[in-house]
C-alpha positions in Angstrom: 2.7 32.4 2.2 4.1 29.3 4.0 6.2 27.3 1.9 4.8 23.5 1.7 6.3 21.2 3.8 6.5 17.4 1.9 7.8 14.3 4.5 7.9 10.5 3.0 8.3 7.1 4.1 9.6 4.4 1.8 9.0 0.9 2.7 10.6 -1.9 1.3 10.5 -5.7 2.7 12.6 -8.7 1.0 11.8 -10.9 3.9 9.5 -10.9 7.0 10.0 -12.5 10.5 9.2 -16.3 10.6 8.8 -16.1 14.3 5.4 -14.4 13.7 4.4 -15.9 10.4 4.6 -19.5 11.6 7.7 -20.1 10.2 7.1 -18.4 6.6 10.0 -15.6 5.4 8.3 -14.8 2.7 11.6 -13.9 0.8 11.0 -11.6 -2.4 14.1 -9.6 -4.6 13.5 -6.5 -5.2 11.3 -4.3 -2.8 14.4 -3.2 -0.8 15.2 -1.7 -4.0 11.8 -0.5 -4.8 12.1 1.9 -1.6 15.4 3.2 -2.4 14.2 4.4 -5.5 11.1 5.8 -4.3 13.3 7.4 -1.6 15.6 8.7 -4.6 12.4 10.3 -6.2 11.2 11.9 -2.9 14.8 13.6 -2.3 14.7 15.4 -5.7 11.4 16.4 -5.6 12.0 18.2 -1.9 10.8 15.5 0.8 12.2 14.9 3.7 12.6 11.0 3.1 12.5 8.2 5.4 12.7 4.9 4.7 12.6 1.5 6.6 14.3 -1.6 4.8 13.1 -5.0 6.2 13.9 -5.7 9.6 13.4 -1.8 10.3 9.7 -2.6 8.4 7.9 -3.5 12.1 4.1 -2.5 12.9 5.9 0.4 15.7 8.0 1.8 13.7 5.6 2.8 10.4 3.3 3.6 12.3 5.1 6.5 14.5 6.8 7.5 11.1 2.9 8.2 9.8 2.0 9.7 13.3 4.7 11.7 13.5 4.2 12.9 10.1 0.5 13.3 10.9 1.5 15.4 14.2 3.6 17.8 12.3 1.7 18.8 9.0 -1.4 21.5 8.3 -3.1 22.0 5.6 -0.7 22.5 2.3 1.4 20.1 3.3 1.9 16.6 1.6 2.7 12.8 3.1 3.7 10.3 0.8 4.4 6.7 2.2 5.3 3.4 -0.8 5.2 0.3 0.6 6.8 -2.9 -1.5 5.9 -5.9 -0.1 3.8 -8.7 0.6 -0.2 -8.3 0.9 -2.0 -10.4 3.0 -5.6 -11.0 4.8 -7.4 -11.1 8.4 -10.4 -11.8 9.0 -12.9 -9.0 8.6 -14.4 -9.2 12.7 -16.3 -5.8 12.8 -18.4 -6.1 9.1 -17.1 -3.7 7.1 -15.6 -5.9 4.3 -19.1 -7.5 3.2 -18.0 -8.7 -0.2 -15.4 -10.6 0.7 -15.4 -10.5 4.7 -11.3 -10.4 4.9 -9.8 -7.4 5.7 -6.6 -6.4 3.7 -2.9 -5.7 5.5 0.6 -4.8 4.7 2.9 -7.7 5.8 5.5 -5.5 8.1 7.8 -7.4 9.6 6.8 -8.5 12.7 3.2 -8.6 11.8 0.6 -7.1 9.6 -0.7 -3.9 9.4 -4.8 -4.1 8.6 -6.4 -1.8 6.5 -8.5 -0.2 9.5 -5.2 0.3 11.0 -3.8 2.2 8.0 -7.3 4.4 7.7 -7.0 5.4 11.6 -3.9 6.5 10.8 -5.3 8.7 7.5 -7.8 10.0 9.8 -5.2 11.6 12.3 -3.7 14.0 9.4 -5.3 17.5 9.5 -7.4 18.7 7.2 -6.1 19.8 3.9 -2.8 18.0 4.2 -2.2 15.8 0.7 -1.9 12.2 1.3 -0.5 9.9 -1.5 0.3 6.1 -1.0 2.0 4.4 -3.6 1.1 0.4 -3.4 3.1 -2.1 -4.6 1.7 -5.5 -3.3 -1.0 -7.9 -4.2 -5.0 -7.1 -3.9 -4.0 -3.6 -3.8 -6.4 -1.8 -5.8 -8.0 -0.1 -2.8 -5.6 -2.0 -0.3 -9.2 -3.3 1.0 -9.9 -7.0 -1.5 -8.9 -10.0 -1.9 -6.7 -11.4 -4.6 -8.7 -13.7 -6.8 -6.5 -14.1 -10.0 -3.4 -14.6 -11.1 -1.4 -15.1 -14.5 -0.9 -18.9 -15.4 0.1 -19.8 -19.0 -0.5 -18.8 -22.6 -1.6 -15.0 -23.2 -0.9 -13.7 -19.5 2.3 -15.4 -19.6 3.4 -14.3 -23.1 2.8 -10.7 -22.7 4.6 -11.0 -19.0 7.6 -12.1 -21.1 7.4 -8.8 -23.3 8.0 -6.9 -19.4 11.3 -8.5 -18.6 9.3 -11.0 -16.4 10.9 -14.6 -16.0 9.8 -17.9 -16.4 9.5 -18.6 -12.4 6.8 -15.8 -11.6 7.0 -14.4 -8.1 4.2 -12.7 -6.8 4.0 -10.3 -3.7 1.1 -12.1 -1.9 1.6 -14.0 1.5 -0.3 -17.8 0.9 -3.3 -18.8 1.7 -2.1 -21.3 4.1 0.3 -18.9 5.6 -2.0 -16.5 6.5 -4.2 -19.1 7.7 -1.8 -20.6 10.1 -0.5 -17.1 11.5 -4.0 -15.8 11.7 -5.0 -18.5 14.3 -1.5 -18.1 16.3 -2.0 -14.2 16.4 -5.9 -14.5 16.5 -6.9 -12.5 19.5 -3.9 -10.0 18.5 -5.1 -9.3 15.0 -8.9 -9.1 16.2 -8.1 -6.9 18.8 -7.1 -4.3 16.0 -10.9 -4.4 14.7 -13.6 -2.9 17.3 -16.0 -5.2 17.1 -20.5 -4.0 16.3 -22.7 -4.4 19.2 -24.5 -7.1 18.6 -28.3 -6.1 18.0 -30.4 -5.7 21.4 -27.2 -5.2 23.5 -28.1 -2.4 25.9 -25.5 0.7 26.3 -23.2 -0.3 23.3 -22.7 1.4 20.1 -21.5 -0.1 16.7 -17.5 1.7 16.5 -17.6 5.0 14.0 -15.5 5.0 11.5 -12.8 7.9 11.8 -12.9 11.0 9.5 -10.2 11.4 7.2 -10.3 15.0 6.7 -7.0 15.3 4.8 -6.8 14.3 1.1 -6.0 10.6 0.2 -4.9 9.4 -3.3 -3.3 5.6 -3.9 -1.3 4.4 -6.7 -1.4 0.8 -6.6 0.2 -2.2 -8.4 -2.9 -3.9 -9.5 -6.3 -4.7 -9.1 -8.3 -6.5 -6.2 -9.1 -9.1 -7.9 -4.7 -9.3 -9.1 -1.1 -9.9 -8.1 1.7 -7.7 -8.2 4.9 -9.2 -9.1 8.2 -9.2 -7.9 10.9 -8.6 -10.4 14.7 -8.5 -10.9 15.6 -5.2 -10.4 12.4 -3.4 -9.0 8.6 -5.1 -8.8 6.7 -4.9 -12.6 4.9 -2.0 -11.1 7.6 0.4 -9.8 9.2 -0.7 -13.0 7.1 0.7 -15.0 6.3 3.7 -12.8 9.6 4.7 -13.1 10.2 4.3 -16.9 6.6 6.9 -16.8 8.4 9.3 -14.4 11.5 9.3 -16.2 13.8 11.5 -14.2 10.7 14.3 -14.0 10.6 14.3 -17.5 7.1 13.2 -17.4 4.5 16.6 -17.1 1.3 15.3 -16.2 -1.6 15.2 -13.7 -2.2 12.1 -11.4 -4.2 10.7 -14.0 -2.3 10.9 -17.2 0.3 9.4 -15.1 -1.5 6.4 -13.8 -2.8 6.1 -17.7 0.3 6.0 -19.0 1.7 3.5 -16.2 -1.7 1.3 -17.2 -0.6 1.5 -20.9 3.1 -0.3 -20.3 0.9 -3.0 -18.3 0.4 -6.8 -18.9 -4.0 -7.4 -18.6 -3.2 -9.8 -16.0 -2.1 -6.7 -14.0 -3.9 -3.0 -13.6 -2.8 -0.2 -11.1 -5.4 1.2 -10.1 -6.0 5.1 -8.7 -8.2 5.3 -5.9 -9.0 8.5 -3.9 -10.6 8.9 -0.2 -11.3 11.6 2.4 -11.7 15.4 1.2 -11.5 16.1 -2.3 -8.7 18.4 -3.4 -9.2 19.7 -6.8 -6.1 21.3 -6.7 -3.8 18.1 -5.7 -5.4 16.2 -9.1 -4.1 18.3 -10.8 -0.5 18.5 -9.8 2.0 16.6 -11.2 3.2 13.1 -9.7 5.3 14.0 -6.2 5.0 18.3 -6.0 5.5 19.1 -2.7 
């Protein structure tokens, strides 16, 4: 029996490229970090790790990591990619984000990477290769809201303070304004990425499908839609806490023991969630966190 082949990408951004976000940098402290230790984790569980540190973070080059990784797996295999970073939003041109009519993105470094981007690339993965994304950005639940809330004073800020959090809260989520202005510099770009519905009673057009994702996808992520993720000292709250669960491998569990005992360490003001898509496999839920 073929032995299971396990590749990772680890993704961490401190800072992204004013040139494309209208002069924002977007400077956070500790996602670099966040990566390497992800990266740490993947090397001693039997990945072959890569990881991409800010200015190696562009649009090209995680994307040919995940379609190379995509190229070279079958089924039994796994793919794990953490991304640390900033979340940001597009407009949702081809209507499949009715709630809230933004699609979601990974700020990359020289641009973002939408969520239809990021399912394309799920759907080129054969089927019954393991997929798991571990999130650690804002509006991240399903990496497919928007970020309506975040922790001001009193309560939320109290139990933050039991965390290690600081006064000056940082949260990985690229303004409103920001995304604005580089939306409207980068519009046809960005819209470009979305094939757009036929309109009704256009002759010889067809509304896009949506690709099949055949392998198994399963995402750990730093908080709810409707939340932020913060940044931190040493790592983000999330990976934090993550880390303190996974304790060296000493931690036995499934998937979700492990996200319930990563919820458990949490502020309210800020729930991973665990969100599956594509084919169900029985057998990855019940693995423990990062088996090859």
């Amino acid at each position: 029996m073929k032995k299971a082949t396990g590749l990772s990408l680890h993704i961490g951004l401190n800072a992204v490229d004013p040139a494309h976000y209208e002069g924002w940098s977007g400077p956070l402290g500790a996602c670099e970090a966040d990566a390497e230790d992800m990266e740490k984790i993947a090397s001693a569980r039997g990945f072959t790790p890569t990881i991409l540190r800010t200015a190696q973070a562009t649009r090209d080059s995680v994307a040919g990591v995940i379609k190379s990784a995509a190229h070279k797996l079958v089924k039994g295999d796994i793919f794990w990619v953490s991304y640390s970073g900033h979340g940001g939003q597009v407009p949702d041109i081809n209507g499949d984000e009715p709630d809230d009519l933004l699609d979601e993105t990974w700020c990359l470094f020289d641009g973002e990477l939408i969520d239809d981007e990021l399912y394309a690339l799920w759907a080129q993965f054969k089927p019954g290769v393991r997929i798991l994304a571990v999130s650690d950005s804002c509006h991240s639940g399903t990496v497919a809201k928007f970020a309506l809330s975040q922790p001001s004073g009193g309560p939320a800020r109290a139990a933050l303070s039991d965390f290690g959090v600081q006064d000056e809260l940082r949260f990985r989520i690229m303004p409103r304004e920001v995304a604005l202005r580089t939306y409207r510099a980068h519009a046809a770009f960005y819209d470009s990425l979305q094939p757009r519905k036929a309109r009704k009673g256009q002759k010889g057009a067809k509304a896009p499908a949506k690709p099949a994702v055949k392998a198994s996808v399963r995402l750990l992520s730093g908080c709810q839609d409707n939340q932020l993720s913060l940044d931190g000292t040493f790592n983000g709250l999330f990976t934090a806490q993550l880390l303190r669960v996974w304790n060296d491998g000493k931690f036995k569990g499934n998937y979700a023991a492990f996200h319930k005992a990563i919820v458990k360490r949490m502020p309210p003001t800020q729930t991973p969630n665990h969100f599956m898509t594509g084919a169900h496999d029985t057998a990855f839920d019940a693995q423990q966190p990062f088996a090859v």
